[in-house]
C-alpha positions in Angstrom: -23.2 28.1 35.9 -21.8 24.7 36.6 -21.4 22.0 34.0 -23.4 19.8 35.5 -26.2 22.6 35.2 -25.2 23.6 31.1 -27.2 20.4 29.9 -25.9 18.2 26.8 -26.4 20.6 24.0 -24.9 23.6 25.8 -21.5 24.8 23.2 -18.2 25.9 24.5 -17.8 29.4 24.6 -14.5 30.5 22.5 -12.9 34.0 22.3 -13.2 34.7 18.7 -10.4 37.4 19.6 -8.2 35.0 20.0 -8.7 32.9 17.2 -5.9 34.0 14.6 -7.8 35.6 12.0 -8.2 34.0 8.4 -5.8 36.4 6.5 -3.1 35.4 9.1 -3.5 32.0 8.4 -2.9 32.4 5.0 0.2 34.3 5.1 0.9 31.4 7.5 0.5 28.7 4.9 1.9 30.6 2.4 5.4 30.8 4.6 5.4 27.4 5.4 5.2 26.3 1.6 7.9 29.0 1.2 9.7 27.1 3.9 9.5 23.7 2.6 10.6 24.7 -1.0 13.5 26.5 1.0 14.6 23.4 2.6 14.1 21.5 -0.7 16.1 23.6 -2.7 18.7 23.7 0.0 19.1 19.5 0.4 19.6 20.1 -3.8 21.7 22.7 -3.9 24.0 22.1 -0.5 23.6 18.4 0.2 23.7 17.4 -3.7 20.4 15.0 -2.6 19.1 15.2 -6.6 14.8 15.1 -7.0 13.7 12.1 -8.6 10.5 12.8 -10.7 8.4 12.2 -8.3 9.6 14.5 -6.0 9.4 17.2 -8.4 5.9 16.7 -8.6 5.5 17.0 -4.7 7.4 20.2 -4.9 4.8 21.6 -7.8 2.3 20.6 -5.2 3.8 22.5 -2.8 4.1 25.3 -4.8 0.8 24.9 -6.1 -0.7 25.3 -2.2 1.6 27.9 -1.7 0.7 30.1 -4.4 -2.7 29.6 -3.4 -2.3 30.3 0.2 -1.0 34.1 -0.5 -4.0 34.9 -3.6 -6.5 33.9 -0.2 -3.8 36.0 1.9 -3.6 38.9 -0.4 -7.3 39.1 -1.5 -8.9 38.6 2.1 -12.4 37.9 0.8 -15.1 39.5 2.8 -17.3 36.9 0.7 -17.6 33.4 2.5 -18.1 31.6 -1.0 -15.0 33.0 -2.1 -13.3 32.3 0.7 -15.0 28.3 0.7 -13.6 28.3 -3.6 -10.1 29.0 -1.4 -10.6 26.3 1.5 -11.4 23.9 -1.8 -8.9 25.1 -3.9 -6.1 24.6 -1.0 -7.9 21.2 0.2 -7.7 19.8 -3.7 -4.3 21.4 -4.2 -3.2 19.5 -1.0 -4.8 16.0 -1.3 -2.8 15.6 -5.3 0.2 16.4 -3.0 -0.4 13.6 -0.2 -1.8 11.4 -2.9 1.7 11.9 -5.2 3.8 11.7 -1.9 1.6 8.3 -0.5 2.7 6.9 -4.3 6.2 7.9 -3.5 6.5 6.2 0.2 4.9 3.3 -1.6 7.5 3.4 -4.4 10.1 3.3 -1.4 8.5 0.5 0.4 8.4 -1.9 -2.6 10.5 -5.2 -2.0 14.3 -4.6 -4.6 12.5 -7.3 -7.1 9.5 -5.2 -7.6 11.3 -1.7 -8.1 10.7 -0.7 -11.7 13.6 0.3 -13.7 15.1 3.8 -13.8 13.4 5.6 -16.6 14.6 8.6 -18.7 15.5 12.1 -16.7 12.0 14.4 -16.2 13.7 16.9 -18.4 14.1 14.7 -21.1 10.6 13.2 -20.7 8.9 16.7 -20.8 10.6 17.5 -24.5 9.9 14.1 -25.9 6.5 13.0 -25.1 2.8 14.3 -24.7 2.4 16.2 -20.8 -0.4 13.6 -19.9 2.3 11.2 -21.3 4.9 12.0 -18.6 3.0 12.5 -15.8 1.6 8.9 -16.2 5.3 7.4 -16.6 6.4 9.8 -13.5 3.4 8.4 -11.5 4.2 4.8 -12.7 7.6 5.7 -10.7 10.7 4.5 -11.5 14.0 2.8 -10.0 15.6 6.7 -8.9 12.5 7.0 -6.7 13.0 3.7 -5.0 15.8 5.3 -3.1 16.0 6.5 0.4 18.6 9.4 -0.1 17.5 11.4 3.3 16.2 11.0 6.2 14.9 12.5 9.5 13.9 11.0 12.7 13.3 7.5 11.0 11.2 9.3 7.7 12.1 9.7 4.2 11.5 13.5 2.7 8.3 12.0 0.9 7.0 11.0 4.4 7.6 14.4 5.7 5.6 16.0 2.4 3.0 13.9 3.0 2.8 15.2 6.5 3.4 18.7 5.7 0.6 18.8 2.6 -1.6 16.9 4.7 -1.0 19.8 7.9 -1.5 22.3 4.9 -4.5 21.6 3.1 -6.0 21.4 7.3 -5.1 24.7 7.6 -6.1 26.0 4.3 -9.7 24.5 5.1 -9.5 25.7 8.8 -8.4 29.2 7.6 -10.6 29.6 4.6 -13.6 27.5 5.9 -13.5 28.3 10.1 -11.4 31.4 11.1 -12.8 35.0 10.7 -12.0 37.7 8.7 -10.6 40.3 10.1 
């Protein structure tokens, strides 16, 4: 039949076959967090680029999605609650990680006047004060964060996270939320 002759409310047909299937977009995520903890690890370990606090957090974040991307891969819920507490759970898990990463571009962003001071090292924080302590002083940022030690096509690493958790917790609610079991 024509379009013309469909009407307004007539829905595209899609080929659920070719839709990837929910569990494959798990194990997707899950290799993509893999991936960018990879990479981060590597521009550590092999381009001595050190992780200011708040980069550590975006890599828990990270990690965080990850680790929930292969319990949704692994369990394959046939239950579409379970697999919605999933979509949330990798949506929430996400949305920290942009929120962190959008604090960190901000950080970077800030005029040299308005920087704050470098603080004490993350490692030192975490055996001296309270955890709800730290995480407020690592959120406050600090002078380390301010700088721009890497960059690719014009964007700092915390861009790119920001980018990449944002992609993620799409795909976590897409593949938990949309895409079939099977």
């Amino acid at each position: 039949m024509p379009e013309s002759e469909q009407g307004v409310n007539a829905a595209p047909i899609v080929n659920a076959a070719r839709m990837p299937s929910r569990r494959l977009l798990n194990l997707l995520g899950f290799l993509a967090c893999v991936g960018l903890l990879g990479y981060a690890i590597y521009v550590q370990g092999v381009l001595r680029v050190e992780p200011c606090p708040l980069c550590i957090f975006q890599r828990v974040g990270i990690a965080a999605c990850g680790l929930l991307f292969f319990i949704a891969w692994a369990h394959n819920p046939a239950s579409a609650w379970i697999a919605r507490s999933y979509a949330a759970l990798i949506v929430v898990a996400a949305l920290v990680t942009v929120g962190i990463a959008a604090r960190h571009v901000w950080i970077q962003h800030l005029p040299e006047d308005a920087v704050p001071s470098c603080g004490a090292g993350l490692n030192f924080m975490l055996e001296e004060f309270p955890v709800a302590e730290v995480i407020r002083k690592v959120l406050t940022g600090s002078g380390e964060c301010h700088q721009v030690n890497w960059v690719f096509l014009g964007l700092s690493m915390p861009t790119w996270v920001l980018l990449a958790a944002a992609g993620l917790g799409t795909l976590g609610g897409y593949a938990n939320l949309i895409a079939r079991r099977r």
